[in-house]
C-alpha positions in Angstrom: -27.9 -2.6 9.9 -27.8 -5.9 12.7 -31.2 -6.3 13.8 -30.9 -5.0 17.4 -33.6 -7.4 18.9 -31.8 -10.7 18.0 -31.2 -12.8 20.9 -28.0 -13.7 19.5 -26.6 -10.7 19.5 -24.1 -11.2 22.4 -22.6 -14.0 20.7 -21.5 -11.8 17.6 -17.4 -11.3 16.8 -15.9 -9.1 19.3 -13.2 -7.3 18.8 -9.7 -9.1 19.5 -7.1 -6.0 19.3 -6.9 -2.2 19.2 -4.9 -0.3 16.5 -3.1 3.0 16.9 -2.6 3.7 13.5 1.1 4.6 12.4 0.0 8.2 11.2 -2.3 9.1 14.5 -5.5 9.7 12.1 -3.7 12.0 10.0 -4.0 12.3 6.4 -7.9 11.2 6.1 -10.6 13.2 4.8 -13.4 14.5 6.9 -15.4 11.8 7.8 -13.3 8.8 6.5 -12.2 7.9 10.1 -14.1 8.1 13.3 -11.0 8.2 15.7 -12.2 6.9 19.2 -10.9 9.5 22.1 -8.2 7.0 22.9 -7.0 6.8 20.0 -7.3 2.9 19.2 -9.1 1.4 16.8 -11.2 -1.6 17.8 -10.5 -4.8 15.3 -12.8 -7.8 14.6 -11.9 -10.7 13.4 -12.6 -11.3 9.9 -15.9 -13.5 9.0 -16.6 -16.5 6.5 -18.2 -13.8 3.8 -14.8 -11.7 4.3 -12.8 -15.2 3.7 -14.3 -15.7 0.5 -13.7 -12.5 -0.9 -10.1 -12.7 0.0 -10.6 -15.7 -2.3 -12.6 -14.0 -4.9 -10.4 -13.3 -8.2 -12.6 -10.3 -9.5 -12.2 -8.2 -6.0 -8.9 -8.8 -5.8 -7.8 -7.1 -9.4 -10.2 -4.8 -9.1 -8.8 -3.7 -5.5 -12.4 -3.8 -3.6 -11.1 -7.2 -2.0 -9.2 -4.7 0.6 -11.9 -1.9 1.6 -14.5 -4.6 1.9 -12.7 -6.7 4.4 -11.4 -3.3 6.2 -15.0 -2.4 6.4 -16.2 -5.5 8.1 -13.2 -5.3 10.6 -12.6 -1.9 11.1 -15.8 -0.3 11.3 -14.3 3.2 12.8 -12.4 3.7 9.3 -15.6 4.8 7.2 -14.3 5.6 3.9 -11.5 2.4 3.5 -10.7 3.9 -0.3 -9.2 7.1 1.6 -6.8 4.9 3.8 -3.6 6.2 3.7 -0.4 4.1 2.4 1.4 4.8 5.5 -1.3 2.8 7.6 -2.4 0.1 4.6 0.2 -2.3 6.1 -0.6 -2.1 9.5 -4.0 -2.1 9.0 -3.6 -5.7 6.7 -1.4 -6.9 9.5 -4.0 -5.6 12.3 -6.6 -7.6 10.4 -4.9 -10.9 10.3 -3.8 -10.4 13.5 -7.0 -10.6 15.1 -8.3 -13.4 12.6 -5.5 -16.0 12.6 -3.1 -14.9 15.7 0.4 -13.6 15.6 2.2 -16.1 14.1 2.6 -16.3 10.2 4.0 -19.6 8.1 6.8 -18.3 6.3 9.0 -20.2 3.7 12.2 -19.1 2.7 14.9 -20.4 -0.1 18.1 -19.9 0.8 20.6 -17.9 -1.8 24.0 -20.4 -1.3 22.6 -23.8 -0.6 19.0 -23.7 -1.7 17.8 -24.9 1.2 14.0 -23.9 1.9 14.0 -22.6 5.5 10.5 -22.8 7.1 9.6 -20.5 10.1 6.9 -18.9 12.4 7.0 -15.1 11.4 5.8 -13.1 14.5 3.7 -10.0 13.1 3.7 -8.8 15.9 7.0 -7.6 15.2 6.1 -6.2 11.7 3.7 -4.0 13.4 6.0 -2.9 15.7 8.3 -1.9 13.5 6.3 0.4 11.3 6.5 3.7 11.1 5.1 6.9 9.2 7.3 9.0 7.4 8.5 12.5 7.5 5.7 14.2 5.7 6.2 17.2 7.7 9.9 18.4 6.8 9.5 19.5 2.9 11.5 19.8 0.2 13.7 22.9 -0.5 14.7 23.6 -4.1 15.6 27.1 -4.6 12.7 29.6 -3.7 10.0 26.2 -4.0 9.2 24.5 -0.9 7.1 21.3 -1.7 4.9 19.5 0.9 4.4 15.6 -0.1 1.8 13.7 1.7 1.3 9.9 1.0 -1.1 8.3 -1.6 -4.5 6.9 -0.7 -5.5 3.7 -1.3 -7.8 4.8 -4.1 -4.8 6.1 -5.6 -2.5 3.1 -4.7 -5.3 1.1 -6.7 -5.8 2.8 -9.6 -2.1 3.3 -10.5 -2.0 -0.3 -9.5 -4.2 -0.9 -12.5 -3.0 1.0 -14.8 0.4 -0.8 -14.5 -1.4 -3.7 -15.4 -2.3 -2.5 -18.4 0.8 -1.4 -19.4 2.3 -4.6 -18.2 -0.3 -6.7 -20.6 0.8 -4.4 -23.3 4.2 -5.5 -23.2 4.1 -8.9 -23.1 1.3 -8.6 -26.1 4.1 -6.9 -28.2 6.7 -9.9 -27.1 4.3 -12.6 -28.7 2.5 -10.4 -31.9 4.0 -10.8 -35.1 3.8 -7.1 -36.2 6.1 -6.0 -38.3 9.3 -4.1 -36.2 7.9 -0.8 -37.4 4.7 -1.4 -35.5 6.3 -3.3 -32.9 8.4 -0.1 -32.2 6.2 2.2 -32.3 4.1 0.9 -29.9 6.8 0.3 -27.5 7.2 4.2 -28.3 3.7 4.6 -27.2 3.8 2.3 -24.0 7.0 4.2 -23.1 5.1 7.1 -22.8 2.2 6.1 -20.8 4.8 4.8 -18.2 6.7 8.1 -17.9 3.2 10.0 -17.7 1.9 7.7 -14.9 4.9 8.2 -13.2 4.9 11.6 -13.3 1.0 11.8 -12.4 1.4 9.4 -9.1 4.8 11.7 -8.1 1.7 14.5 -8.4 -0.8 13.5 -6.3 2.0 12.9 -3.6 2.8 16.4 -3.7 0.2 18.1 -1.5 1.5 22.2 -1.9 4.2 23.8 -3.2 5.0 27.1 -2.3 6.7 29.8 -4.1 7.7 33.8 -2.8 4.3 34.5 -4.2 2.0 31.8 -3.7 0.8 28.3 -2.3 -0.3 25.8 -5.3 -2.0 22.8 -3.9 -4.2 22.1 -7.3 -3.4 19.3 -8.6 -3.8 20.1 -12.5 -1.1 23.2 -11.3 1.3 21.0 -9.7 1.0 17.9 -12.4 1.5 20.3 -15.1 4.8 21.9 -13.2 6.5 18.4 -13.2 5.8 17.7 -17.0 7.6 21.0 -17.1 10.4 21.4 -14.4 14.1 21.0 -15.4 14.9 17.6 -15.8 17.3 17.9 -12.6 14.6 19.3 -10.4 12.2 16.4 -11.5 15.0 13.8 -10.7 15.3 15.7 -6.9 11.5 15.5 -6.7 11.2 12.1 -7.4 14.1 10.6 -5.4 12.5 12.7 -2.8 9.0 11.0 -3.4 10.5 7.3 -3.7 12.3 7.8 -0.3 9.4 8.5 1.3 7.0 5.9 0.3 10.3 3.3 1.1 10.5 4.3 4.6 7.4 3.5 5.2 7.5 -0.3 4.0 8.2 -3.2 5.8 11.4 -4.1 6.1 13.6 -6.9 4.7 13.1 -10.1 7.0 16.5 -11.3 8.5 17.2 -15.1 7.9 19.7 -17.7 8.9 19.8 -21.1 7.0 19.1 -24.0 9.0 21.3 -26.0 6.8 24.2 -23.8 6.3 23.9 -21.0 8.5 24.3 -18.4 6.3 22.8 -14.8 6.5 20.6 -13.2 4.5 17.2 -11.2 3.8 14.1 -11.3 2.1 11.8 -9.4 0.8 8.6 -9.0 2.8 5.2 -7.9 1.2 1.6 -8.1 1.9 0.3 -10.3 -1.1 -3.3 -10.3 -0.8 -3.7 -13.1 -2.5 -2.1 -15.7 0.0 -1.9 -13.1 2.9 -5.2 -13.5 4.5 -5.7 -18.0 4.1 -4.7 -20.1 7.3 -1.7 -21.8 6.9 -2.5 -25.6 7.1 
């Protein structure tokens, strides 16, 4: 807690912008967000201890990098693990925003003449240009009607790391020298774990689904539907699922090459490990 009688109070961070948050506060647990009556959340900038632990290898694997800093900044969002992935982005952008100022260093290759085409990305526009959604229109599949509702970070995190795994796993098999047998059954094995993580994050994105008899929102109920469903059905619920979490990303940047005018895009994503340092 600050020490309220320091005479240097006044000269503490201040906060630089206000956020309205793409999904208007829904989607949090009780008490993970203290939504202020206007519904704008003050932002600080960042400080030199919330620098370093953008810079800190260990909290950025681990994920803690992210609810740290959000925590420092965004003091009205009290439980940062519970954000929702609908308001992760503009809450990064928020964040840099009021730290470093609207403009961004962005470096592009182009596809036809290789040229590398430097430019001042406004985020200002990225924020703009998010937007939640359509968690409230479900989907119909016969007599089911199935309510999705985004991941949390918590979840975004630990699926995160679990890919990892799985990821280290693979290229482990590329450089052993097992035998094939071996080598193929662990493939076999890694397989496996993919299919069932994909399955499990499709699950906690479901939040009900209803039947002529019932509403099932536990998660063990509805997790142990999709590793039973008709492989059609899956394929609708997951397309469904993937649409979702794609509208809600940033899109492509637009780009024409200062050296040969051509047009193309590029991928845009928040990479925390570069996102948050001042370009020099």
């Amino acid at each position: 807690m600050p020490n309220l009688d320091n005479p240097l109070r006044r000269h503490f961070r201040q906060p630089v912008i206000h956020l309205r948050l793409p999904s208007g506060g829904r989607f949090y647990p009780p008490g993970a967000l203290n939504m202020p009556p206007n519904g704008e959340l003050p932002v600080l900038p960042m400080t030199a201890v919330d620098e370093i632990v953008t810079r800190t290898p260990d909290a950025l694997f681990n994920g803690s990098a992210i609810p740290d800093i959000i925590s420092s900044c965004i003091p009205a969002i009290r439980d940062p693990w519970a954000v929702p992935s609908v308001d992760l982005n503009a809450i990064l952008v928020a964040m840099r925003l009021a730290s470093y100022g609207h403009k961004m260093d962005v470096t592009s290759t182009c596809p036809g003449c290789k040229n590398n085409n430097e430019f001042d990305l406004d985020l200002r526009i990225i924020m703009d240009s998010l937007k939640t959604p359509d968690y409230d229109t479900p989907l119909v599949l016969g007599d089911l009607t199935i309510a999705f509702m985004p991941l949390s970070y918590r979840q975004i995190n630990q699926n995160s790391q679990m890919q990892f795994e799985d990821q280290k796993l693979m290229q482990a098999l590329n450089s052993t020298d097992m035998d094939t047998e071996q080598r193929l059954a662990m493939l076999s094995e890694s397989f496996k774990k993919i299919t069932a993580l994909t399955i499990r994050a499709i699950a906690v994105s479901i939040s009900s689904i209803q039947t002529p008899d019932a509403i099932v929102t536990e998660p063990e109920f509805i997790l142990e539907f999709l590793n039973n469903c008709e492989k059609d059905m899956f394929q609708q619920i997951r397309d469904h699922a993937i649409a979702l979490r794609q509208a809600g990303e940033i899109k492509p940047l637009d780009i024409t090459c200062s050296e040969c005018s051509q047009k193309y895009t590029q991928d845009f994503s928040l990479d925390m490990s570069n996102f948050f340092e001042i370009n020099s």
